[in-house]
N, C-alpha and C positions, 0 to 999 in steps of 0.2 A: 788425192782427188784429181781428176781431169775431169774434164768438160768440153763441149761443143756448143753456140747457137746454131741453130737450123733455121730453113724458114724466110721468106722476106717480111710479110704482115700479119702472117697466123705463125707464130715461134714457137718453137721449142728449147730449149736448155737438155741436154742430153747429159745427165751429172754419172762418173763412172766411179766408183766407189771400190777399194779395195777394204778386207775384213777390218781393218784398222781404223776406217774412217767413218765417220758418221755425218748425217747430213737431217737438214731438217725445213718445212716446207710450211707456209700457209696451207690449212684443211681447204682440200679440194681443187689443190694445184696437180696434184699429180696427173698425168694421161696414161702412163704404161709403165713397167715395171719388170726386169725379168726375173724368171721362178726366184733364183736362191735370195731374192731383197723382202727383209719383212719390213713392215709399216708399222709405227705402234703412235698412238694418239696419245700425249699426254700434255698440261697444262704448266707444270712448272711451279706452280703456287698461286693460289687464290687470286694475290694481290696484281701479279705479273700477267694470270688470264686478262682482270679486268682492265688493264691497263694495254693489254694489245686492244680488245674489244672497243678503246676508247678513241685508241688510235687511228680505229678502221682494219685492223687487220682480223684474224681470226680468233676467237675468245681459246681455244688448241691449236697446236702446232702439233703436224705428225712425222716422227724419229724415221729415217731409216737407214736401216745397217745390210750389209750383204751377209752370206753363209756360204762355207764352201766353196771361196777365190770371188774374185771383183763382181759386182753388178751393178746394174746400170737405171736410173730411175728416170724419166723425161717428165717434164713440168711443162706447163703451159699456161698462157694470162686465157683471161675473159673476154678482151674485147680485142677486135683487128688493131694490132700496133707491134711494139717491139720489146726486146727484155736485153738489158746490156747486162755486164758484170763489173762489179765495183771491190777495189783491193781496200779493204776497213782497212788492213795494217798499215797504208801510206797517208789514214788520217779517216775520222770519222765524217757521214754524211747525212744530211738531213735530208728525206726524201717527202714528197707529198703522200697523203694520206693514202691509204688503200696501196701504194707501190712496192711494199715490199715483197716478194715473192718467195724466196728461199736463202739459206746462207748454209757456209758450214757451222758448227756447231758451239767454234771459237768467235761469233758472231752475236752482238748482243744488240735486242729492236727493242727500244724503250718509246716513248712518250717525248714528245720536243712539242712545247710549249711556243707560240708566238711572242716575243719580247715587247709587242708593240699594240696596243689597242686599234688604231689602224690598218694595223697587217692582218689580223684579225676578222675585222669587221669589212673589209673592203679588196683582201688579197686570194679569195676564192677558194683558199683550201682552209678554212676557218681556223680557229681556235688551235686545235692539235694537232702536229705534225707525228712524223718518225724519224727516230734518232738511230741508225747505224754504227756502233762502238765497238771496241776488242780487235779482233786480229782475223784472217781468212776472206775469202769471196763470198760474197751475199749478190744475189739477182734482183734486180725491180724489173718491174713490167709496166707499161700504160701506154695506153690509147697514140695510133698516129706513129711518123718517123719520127728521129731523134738526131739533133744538131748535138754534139759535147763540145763547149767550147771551154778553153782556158784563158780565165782572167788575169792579166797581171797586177800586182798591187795600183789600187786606185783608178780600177778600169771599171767602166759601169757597162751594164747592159739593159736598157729598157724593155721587158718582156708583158706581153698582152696575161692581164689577168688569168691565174691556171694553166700557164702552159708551160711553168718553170715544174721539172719536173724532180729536179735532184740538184745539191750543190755542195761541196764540201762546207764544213764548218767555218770555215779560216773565210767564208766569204759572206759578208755584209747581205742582208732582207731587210728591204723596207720598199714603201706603197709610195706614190709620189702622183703628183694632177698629171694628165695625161697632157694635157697643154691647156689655150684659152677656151671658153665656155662654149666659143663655137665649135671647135674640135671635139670638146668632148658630147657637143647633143648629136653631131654628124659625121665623127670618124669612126663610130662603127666597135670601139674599144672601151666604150663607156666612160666615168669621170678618173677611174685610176689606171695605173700601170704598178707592175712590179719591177722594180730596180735592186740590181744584184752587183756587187761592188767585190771586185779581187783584190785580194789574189783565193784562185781556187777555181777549180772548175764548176761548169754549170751543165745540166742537162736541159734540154727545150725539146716539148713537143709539137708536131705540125699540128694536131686534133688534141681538143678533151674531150671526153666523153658526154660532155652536152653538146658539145657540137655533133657530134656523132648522132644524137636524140632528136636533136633538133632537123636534122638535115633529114633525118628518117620519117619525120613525124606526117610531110605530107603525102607519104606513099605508104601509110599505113591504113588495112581499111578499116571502113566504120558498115554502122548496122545498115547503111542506106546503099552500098557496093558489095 
């Protein structure tokens, strides 16, 4: 498999596929496709459907294989932002909800639970995450640019609620006060933050997709414009 991103804020992933390889995508990731690649929808097993559907991602995932020498299949996110590529085999990652995009086929998107009742209730990407395991490239995509930074052991990074977008396993989640009570009624980041501890990389978004709703909301019209 090769690959390309295209794109600065509306991306592409341009995955090229010879007859040997197989690739597999969130339903209704795909944009274009040439002739010899088919698509095929399938689930995996009841249990695994509803456990992506839990996660955020899509309750099928659809196959594709080329025919007749390489092709090439381009994928694209939903909202203005970006799509990096992440090597599972140098360690698994826990992405926020809705992020996973596509992988190759040696790739495995399960369920990642929050450890913390706090991280939970107060960390903005609630309850269940996505666990990226096994071996090959997998794509995320979300909302905004993307900072990758590398933590070294016992390095923290205080991150604005929702905007941590991805981070190896090997590195520390947890919600912590944003500071004194007057910071948190007038700094604009609310009472928590998310604090992410290395060693391990992290991904950070400039935008989430509320932000993105919100910023739209007053230039949308209504019945009276």
């Amino acid at each position: 498999m090769r690959y390309t991103i295209t794109g600065d804020n509306l991306q592409f992933v341009n995955v090229q596929l010879e007859e040997s390889d197989e690739f597999r995508s969130v339903a209704g990731a795909m944009r274009y496709m040439t002739g010899n690649m088919t698509m095929e929808a399938e689930m995996g097993g009841l249990m695994k459907g509803l456990k992506r559907k839990l996660s955020g991602s899509s309750f099928m995932l659809v196959n594709y294989k080329p025919h007749g020498g390489s092709g090439i299949v381009g994928l694209g996110g939903w909202v203005p932002g970006k799509i990096v590529d992440l090597d599972i085999g140098k360690g698994s990652w826990i992405v926020q909800k809705t992020g996973f995009l596509g992988a190759q086929t040696s790739v495995d998107m399960d369920m990642a639970f929050q450890k913390k009742l706090t991280s939970a209730m107060f960390g903005g990407e609630g309850f269940i995450l996505q666990r990226l395991t096994g071996t090959g490239i997998a794509f995320i995509a979300a909302c905004g640019d993307f900072n990758i930074i590398e933590l070294k052991p016992g390095e923290k990074y205080k991150v604005a609620t929702s905007n941590a977008v991805g981070w190896q396993d090997t590195v520390q989640y947890d919600i912590t006060a944003a500071g004194s009570i007057k910071t948190a009624m007038f700094g604009g980041e609310g009472l928590f933050v998310t604090t992410l501890t290395g060693p391990g990389k992290i991904i950070i978004q400039s935008m989430t997709i509320m932000d993105l709703a919100e910023a739209l909301i007053p230039y949308l019209p209504t019945n009276n414009s």
